[in-house]
ZAKETI-628636 format. One record per residue (C-alpha): residue number from 1; residue in one letter; x, y, z. Coordinates in steps of 0.001 Angstrom, whole numbers, plus 500000, padded with zeros to 6 digits. Layout:
NODE   k r     xx     yy     zz
NODE NUM A      X      Y      Z
...
***
This chain:
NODE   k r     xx     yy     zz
NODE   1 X 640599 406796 192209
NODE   2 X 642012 409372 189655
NODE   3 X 645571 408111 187962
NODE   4 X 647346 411392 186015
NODE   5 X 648876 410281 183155
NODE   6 X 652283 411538 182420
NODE   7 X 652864 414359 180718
NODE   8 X 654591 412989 177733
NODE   9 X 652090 410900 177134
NODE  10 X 649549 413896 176434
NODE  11 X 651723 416526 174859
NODE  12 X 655056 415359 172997
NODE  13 X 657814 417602 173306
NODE  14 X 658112 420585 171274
NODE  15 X 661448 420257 169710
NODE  16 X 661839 423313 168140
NODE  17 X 658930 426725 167630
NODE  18 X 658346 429258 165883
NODE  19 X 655656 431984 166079
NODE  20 X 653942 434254 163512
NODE  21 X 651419 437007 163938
NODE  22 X 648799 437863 161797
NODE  23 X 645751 440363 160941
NODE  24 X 643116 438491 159295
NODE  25 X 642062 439778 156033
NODE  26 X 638913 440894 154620
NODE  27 X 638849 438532 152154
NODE  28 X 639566 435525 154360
NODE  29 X 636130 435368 156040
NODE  30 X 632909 435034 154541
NODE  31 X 629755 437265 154733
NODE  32 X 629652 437274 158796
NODE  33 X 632994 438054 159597
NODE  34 X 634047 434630 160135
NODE  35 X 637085 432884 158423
NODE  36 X 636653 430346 156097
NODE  37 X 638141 426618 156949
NODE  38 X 640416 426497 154584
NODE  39 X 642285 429831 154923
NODE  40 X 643503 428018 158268
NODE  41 X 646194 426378 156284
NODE  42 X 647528 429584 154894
NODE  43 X 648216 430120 158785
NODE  44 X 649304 427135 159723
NODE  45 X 651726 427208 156174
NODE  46 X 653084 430543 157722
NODE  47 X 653911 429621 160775
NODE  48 X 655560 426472 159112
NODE  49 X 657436 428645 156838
NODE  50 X 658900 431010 160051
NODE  51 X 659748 427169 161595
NODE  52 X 661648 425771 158630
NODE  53 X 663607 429601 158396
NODE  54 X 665070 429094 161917
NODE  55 X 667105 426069 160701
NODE  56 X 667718 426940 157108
NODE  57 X 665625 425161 155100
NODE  58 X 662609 427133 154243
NODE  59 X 660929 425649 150755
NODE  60 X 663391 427213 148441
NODE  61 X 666176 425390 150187
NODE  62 X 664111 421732 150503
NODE  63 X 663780 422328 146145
NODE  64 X 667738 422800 145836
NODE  65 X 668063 419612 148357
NODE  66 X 666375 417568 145805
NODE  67 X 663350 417359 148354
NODE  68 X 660096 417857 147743
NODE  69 X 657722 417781 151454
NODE  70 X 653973 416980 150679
NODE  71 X 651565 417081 153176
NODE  72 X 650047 413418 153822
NODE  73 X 648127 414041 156947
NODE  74 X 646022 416604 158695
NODE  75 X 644081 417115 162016
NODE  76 X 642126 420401 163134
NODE  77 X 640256 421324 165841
NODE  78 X 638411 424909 165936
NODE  79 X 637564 425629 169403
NODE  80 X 636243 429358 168258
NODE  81 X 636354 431596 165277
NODE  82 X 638709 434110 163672
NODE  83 X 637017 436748 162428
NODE  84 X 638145 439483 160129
NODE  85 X 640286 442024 161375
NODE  86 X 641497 439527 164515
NODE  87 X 645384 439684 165277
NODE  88 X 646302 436176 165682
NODE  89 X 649593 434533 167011
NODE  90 X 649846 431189 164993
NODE  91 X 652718 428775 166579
NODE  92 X 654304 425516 164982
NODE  93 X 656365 423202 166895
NODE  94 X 658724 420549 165441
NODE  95 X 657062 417533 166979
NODE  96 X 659311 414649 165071
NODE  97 X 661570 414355 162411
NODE  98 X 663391 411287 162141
NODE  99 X 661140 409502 159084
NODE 100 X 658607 412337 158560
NODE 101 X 657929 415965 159714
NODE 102 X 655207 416495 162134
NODE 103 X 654451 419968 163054
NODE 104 X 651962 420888 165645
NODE 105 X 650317 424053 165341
NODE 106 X 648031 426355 167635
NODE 107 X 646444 429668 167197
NODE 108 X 645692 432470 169828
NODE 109 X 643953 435509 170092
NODE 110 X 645606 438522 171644
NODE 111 X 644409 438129 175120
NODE 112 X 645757 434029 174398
NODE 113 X 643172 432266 174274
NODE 114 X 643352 429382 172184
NODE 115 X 641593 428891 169086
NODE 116 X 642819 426150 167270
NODE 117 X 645395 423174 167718
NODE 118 X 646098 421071 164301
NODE 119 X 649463 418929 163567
NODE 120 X 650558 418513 160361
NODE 121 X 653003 415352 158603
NODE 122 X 654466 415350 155484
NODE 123 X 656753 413151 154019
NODE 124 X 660259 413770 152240
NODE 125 X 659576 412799 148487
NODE 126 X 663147 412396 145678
NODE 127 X 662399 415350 143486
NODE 128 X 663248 413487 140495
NODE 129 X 662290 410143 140928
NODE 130 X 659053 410759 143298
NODE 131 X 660658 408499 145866
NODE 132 X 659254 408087 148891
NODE 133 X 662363 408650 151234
NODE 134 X 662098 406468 154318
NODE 135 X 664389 408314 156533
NODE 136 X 665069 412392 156856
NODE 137 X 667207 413490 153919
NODE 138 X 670715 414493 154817
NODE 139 X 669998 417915 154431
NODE 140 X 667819 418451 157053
NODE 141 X 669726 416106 159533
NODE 142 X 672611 418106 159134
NODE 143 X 670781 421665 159754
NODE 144 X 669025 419709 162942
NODE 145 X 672268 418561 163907
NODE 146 X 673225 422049 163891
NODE 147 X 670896 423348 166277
NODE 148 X 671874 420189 168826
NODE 149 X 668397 418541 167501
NODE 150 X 669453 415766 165943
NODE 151 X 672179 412900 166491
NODE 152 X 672807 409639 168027
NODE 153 X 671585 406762 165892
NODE 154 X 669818 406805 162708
***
């Protein structure tokens, strides 16, 4: 007997998306064409970027919050290469927000097939101090809020 799990139990809910595209550079891949590992986060960091833009609070504005937003935790699965030259469409979703970012991330080719899925989290850190904060700053609550993203209790 087959059971189907629910669907919120395999993919959490995209609360908010953005969506970059990109030609790969020459000097992203190495001598077959292929792109190195760890240009993937220069994607993934673009994509992020475009995200954080559509509420206001890019990098420059998490610096004049006081905030500083390390990365603390990383997952990436390549399912094929990007070569050199590729157009790619590179996607991050808001996946939480309440005590940490997570962003989920996926990259497609033009005809869309997928070619890699990876989730960031980082964590929202007192500029100053170097604080752990253990909730989301005011900042970004209120931008969220905004958008209709964010509210009841905290």
């Amino acid at each position: 007997m087959r059971v189907d799990a629910p669907a919120a139990l395999i993919a959490p809910a995209v609360l908010l998306e953005a969506k970059v595209s990109l030609k790969v550079p020459y000097q992203d891949a190495d001598p077959a064409g292929v792109v190195w590992h760890g240009n993937y986060f220069r994607y993934f960091d673009a994509a992020r970027c475009a995200l954080l833009e559509t509420i206001d609070y890019g990098y420059r504005r998490m610096q004049e919050s006081g905030y500083l937003w390390p990365i603390i935790d990383t997952r990436v699965r390549f399912a094929r290469p990007i070569r050199y030259d590729q157009v790619i469409e590179v996607t991050a979703g808001l996946l939480e927000w309440e005590y940490r970012l997570k962003i989920a991330y996926e990259i497609r080719d033009e005809s869309g097939e997928r070619l890699t899925r990876a989730y960031t989290v980082q964590v929202a850190v007192d500029g100053r101090s170097g604080t752990l904060c253990l909730g989301a700053p005011d900042a970004l609550v209120q931008r969220l809020e905004a958008r209709g993203l964010a509210g009841g209790c905290r």
